[in-house]
C-alpha positions as CSV (number, residue, x, y, z in Angstrom):
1,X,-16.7,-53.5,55.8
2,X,-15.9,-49.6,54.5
3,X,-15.1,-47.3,56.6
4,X,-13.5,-44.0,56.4
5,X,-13.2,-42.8,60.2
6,X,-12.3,-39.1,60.6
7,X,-10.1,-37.5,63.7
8,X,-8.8,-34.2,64.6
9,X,-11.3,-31.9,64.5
10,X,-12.1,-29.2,67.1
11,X,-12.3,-25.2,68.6
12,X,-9.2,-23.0,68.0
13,X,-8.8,-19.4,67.5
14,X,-8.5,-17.5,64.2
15,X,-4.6,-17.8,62.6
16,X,-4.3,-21.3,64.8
17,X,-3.8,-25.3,62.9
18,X,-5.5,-28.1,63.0
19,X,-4.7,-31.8,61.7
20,X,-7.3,-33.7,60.7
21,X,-7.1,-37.8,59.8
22,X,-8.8,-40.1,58.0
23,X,-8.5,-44.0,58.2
24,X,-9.8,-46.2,55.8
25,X,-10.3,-50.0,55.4
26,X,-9.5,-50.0,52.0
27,X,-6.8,-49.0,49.4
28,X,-8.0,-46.5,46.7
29,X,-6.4,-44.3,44.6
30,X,-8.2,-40.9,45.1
31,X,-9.3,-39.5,48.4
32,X,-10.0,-36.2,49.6
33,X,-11.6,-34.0,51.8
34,X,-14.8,-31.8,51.8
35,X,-16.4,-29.6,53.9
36,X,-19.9,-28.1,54.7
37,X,-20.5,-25.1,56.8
38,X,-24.1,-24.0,57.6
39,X,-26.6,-23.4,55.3
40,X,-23.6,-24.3,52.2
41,X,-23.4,-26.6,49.8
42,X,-20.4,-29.8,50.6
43,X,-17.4,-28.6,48.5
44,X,-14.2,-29.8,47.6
45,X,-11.3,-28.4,50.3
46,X,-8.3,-30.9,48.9
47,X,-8.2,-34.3,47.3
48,X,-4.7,-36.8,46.6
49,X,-3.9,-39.5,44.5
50,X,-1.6,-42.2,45.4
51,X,1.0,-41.2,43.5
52,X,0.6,-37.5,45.4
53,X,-0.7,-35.6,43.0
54,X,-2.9,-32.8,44.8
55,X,-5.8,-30.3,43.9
56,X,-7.1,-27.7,46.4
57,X,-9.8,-25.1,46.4
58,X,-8.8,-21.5,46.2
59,X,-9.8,-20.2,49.0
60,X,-7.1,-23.2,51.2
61,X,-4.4,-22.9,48.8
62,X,-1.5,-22.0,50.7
63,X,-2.6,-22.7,54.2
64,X,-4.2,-26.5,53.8
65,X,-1.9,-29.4,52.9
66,X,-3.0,-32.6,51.7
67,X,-1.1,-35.8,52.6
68,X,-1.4,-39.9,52.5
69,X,0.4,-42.5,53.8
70,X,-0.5,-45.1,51.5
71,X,0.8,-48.2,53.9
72,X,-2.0,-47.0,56.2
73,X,-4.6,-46.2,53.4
74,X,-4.7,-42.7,55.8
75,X,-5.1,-39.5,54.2
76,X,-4.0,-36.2,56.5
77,X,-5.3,-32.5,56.1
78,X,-2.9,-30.1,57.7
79,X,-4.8,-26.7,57.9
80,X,-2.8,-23.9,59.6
81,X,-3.5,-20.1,59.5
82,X,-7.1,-20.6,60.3
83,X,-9.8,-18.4,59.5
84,X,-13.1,-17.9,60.8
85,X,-14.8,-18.6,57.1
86,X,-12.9,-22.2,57.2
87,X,-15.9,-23.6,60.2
88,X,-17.6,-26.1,59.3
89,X,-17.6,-30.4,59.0
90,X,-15.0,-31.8,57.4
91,X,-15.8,-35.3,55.3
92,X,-13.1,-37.7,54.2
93,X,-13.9,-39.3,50.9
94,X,-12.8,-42.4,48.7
95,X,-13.3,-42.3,45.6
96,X,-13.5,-45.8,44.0
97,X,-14.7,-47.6,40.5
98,X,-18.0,-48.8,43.0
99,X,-18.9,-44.9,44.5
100,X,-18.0,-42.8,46.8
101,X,-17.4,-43.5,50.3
102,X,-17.6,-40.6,53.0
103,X,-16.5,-40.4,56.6
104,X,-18.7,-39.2,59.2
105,X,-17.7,-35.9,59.6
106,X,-15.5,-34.0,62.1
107,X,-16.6,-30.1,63.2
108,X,-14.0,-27.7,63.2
109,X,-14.8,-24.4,64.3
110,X,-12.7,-21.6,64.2
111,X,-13.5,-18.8,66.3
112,X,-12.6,-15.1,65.8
């Protein structure tokens, strides 16, 4: 069965980290994170291939990190210096020949 299941999310204050994690049940080359705050489209935060290769948005470049550990099929999103524009859920995605797979969300809210 797929799954991509999410941990990590949570309440802390403006300039504070958070380390979110996804597990999946399956080896694919691409994954990556979204997110979706209220009343937003989903967009792209960071995504990983399994060689490492990384992309990130903009607005996280800097203070988001990407990671994988490919033994574990787990992918990792280090976010530190917070900011109160960065709330919102967080989705883990695969990327495979077949779809995409997403996880099912974590909240992360960052307060001011």
């Amino acid at each position: 069965q797929v799954q991509l299941v999410e941990s990590g999310g949570g309440l802390v204050q403006a300039g504070g980290s958070l380390r979110l994690s996804c597990a999946a049940s399956f080896s694919t080359n691409i994954m990556a994170w979204y997110r979706q705050a209220p009343r937003k489209q989903r967009e792209l935060v960071a995504r990983i291939t399994r060689g490492g290769s990384t992309d990130y948005a903009d607005s996280v470049k800097g203070r988001f990190t990407i990671s994988r550990d490919n033994s574990k099929n787990t992918v990792f999103l280090q976010m530190n210096t917070l900011k109160p524009e960065d709330t919102a859920v967080y989705y883990c995605n695969a990327a495979t020949s077949g779809g995409d797979y997403w996880g099912q969300g974590t909240q992360v809210t960052v307060s001011s």
